[in-house]
C-alpha positions as CSV (number, residue, x, y, z in Angstrom):
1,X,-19.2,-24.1,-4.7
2,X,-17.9,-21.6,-1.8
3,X,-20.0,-19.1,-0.9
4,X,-17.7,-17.1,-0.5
5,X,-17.1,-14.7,-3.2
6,X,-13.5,-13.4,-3.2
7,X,-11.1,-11.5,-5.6
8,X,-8.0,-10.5,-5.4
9,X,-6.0,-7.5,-7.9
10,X,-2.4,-6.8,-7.4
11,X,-0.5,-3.7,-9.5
12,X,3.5,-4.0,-9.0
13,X,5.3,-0.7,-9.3
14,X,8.7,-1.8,-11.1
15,X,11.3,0.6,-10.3
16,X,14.3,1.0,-11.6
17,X,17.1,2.5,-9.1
18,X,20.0,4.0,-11.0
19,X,22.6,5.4,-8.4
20,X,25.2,7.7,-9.6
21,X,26.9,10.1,-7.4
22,X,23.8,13.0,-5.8
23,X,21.1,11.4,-8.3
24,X,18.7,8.5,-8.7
25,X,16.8,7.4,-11.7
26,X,13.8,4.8,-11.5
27,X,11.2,4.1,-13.9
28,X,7.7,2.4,-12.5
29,X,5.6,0.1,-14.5
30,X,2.8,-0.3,-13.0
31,X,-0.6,-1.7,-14.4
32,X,-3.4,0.6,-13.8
33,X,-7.3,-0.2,-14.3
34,X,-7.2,-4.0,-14.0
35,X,-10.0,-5.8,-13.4
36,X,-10.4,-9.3,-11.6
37,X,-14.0,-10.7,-11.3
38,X,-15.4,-13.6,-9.9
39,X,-19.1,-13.8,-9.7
40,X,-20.3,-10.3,-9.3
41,X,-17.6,-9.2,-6.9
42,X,-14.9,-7.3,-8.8
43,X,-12.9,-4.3,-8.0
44,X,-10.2,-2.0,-9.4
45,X,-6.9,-0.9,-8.6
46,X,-6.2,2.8,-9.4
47,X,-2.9,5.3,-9.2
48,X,-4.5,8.3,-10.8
49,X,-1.6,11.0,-10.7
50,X,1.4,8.6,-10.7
51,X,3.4,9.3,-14.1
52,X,6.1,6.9,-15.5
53,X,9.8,7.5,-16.2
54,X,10.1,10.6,-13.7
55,X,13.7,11.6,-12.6
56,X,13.9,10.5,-8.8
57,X,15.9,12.5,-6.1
58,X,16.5,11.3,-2.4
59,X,13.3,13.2,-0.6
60,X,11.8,15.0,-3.2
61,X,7.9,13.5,-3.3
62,X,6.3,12.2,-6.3
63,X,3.1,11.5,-6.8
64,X,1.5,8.0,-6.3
65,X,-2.1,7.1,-4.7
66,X,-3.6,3.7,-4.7
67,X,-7.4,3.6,-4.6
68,X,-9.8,0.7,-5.2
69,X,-13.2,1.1,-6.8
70,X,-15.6,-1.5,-6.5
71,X,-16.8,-2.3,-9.9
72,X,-19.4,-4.9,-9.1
73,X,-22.3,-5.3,-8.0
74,X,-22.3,-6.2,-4.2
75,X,-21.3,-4.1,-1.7
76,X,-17.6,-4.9,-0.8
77,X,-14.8,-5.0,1.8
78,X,-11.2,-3.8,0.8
79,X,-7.5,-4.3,1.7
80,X,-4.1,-2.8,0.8
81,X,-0.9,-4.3,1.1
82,X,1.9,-2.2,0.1
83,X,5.8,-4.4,-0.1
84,X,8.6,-2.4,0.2
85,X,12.0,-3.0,-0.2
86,X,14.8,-2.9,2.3
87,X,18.4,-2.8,1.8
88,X,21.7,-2.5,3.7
89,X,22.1,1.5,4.0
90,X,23.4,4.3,5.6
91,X,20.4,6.8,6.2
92,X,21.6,10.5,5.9
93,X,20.1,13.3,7.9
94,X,19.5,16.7,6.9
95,X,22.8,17.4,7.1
96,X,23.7,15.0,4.8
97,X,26.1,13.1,7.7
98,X,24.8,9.7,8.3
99,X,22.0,9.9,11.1
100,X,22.8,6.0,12.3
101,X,25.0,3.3,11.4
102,X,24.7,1.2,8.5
103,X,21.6,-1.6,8.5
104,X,19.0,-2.9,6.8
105,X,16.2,-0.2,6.4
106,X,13.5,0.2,4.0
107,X,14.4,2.3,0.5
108,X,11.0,4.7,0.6
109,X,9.0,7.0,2.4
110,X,5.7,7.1,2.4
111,X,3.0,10.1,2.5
112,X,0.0,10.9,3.1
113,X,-2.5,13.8,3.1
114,X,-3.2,16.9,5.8
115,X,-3.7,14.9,9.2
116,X,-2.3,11.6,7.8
117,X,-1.2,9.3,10.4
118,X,2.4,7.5,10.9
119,X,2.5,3.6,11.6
120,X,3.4,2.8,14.4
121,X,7.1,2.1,14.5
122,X,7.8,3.0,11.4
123,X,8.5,6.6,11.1
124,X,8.7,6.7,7.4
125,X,5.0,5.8,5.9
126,X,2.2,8.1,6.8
127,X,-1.1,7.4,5.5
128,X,-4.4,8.7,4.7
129,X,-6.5,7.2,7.9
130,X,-10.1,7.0,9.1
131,X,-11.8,9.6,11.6
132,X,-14.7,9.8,13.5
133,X,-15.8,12.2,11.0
134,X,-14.5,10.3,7.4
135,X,-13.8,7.1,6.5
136,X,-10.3,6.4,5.1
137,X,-7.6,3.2,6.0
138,X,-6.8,1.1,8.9
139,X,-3.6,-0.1,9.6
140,X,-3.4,-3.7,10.4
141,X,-0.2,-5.4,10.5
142,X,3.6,-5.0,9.2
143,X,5.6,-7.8,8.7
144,X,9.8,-7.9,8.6
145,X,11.5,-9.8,6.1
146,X,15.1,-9.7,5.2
147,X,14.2,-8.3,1.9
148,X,11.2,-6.3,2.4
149,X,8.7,-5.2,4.7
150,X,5.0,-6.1,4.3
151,X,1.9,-3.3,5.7
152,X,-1.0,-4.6,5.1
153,X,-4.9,-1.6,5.7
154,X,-7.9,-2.0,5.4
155,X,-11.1,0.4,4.7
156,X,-12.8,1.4,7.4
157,X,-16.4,0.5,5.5
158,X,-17.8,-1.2,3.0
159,X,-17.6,0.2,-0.2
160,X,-20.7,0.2,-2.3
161,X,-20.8,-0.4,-5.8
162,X,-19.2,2.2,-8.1
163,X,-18.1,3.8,-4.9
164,X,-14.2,4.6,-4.5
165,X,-11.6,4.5,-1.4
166,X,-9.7,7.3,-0.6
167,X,-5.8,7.3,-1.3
168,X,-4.2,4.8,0.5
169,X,-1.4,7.2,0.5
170,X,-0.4,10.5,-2.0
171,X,3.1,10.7,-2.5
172,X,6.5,8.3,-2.0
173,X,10.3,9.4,-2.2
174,X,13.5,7.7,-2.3
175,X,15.1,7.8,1.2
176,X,18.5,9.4,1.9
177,X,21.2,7.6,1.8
178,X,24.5,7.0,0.8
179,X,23.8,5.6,-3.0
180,X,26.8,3.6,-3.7
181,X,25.4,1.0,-1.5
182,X,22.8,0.3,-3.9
183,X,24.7,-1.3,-7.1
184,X,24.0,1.0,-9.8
185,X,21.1,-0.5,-12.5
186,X,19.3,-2.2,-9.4
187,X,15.6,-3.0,-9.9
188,X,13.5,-2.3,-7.4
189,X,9.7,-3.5,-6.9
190,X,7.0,-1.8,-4.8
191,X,4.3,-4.2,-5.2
192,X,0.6,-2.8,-4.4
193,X,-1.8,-5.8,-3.9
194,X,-5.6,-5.0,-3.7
195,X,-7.7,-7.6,-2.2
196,X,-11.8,-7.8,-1.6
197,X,-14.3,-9.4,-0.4
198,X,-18.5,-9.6,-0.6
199,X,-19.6,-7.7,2.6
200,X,-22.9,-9.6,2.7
201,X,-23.6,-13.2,4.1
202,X,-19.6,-12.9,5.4
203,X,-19.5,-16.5,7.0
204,X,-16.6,-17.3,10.0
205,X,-16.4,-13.4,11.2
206,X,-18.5,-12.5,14.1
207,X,-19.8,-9.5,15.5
208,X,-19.7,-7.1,12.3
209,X,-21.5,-3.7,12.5
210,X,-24.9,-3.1,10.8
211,X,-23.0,0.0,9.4
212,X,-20.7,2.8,10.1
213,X,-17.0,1.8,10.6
214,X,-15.6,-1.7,10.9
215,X,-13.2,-2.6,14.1
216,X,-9.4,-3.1,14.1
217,X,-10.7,-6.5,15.1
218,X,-13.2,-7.0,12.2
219,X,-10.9,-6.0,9.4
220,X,-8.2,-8.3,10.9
221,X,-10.4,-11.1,11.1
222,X,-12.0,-10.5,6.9
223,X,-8.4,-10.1,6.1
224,X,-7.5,-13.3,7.4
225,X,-10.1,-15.1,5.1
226,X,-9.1,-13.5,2.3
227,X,-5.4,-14.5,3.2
228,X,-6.5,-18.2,3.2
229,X,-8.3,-17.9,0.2
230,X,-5.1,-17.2,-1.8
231,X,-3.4,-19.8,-0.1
């Protein structure tokens, strides 16, 4: 039997994009509070403040904040991954004149709290990241599809049982654009995928901290087992 004790919980937000002229509709149906367990390693997936079937406009914010508790009983390492969709648009600026050509660019913006932090290179997701003072998330890798791009955090600690994350991020918005290039009635997905992992006896990563805050390095290197687990 592996040692290694792993779960893995994923939520998908389904939206549901209605273009018409100035105004978009979308309707997300996500599950909240699941709970995966495998030995005594289990965590949940959490979106407190999101509310379904709330009218949608291109930059006006609405609420949605991934967490994960750790409902077991072991102390536990956790990872965000966050898909989001892309699609062949003309981003506006505030002007409402188009800011670039046409081309393949993500649909939402993401946000986070006072002080959140931007990915690198990607100018439109912001979120909620550790200090030297707090622990929050560390980015670790984005990766391009033709369909949708892929950001995958981590948490900068271990998260002990009962204990919850902060927000991965607080609030999202449709981006502006020109909406008749989105087909009117498209369905769009924002999947949210919550992995974990026991923090104790962690076999094949080297060099892990007593305490205190994990490495780029370290969460990279966790992540990557939990990323051959599930394959």
């Amino acid at each position: 039997m592996d040692k290694k004790k792993l779960i893995a919980a994923a939520a998908a937000g389904g939206l549901l994009l209605l273009c018409s002229l100035a105004v978009a509709y979308f309707t997300d149906h996500d599950t909240k509070n699941n709970v995966f367990t495998v030995g005594n390693v289990a965590l949940e997936l959490n979106e407190e403040h999101f509310i379904d079937g709330q009218l949608a406009r291109a930059d006006i914010r609405i609420d949605k904040d991934p967490t994960v508790k750790n409902t077991g009983k072991n102390d536990e390492f956790v990872f965000l991954e966050v898909k989001v969709p892309k699609g062949e648009i003309t981003l506006l600026g505030s002007d409402g004149k188009p800011a670039a050509p046409k081309s393949s660019q993500e649909l939402f913006s993401f946000f986070g709290g006072s002080g959140a932090q931007t990915v690198s290179g990607s100018d439109n997701f912001a979120y909620n990241s550790s200090t030297s003072s707090a622990d929050g998330w560390v980015f670790l890798e984005k990766t391009a599809a033709a369909d949708e791009d892929t950001y995958v955090f981590g948490y900068s600690t271990a998260i002990s049982p009962d204990e919850e994350t902060v927000s991965l991020f607080d609030k999202f918005a449709l981006r502006k654009f020109i909406e008749e290039e989105i087909a009117g009635g498209t369905k769009l997905t924002v999947p949210v995928n919550a992995y974990g992992i026991q923090a104790s006896s962690l076999d094949g990563v080297s060099g892990l901290p007593e305490s205190g805050s994990l490495s780029v390095q370290n969460l990279k290197d966790i992540f990557e087992i939990c990323r051959n687990k599930q394959n």
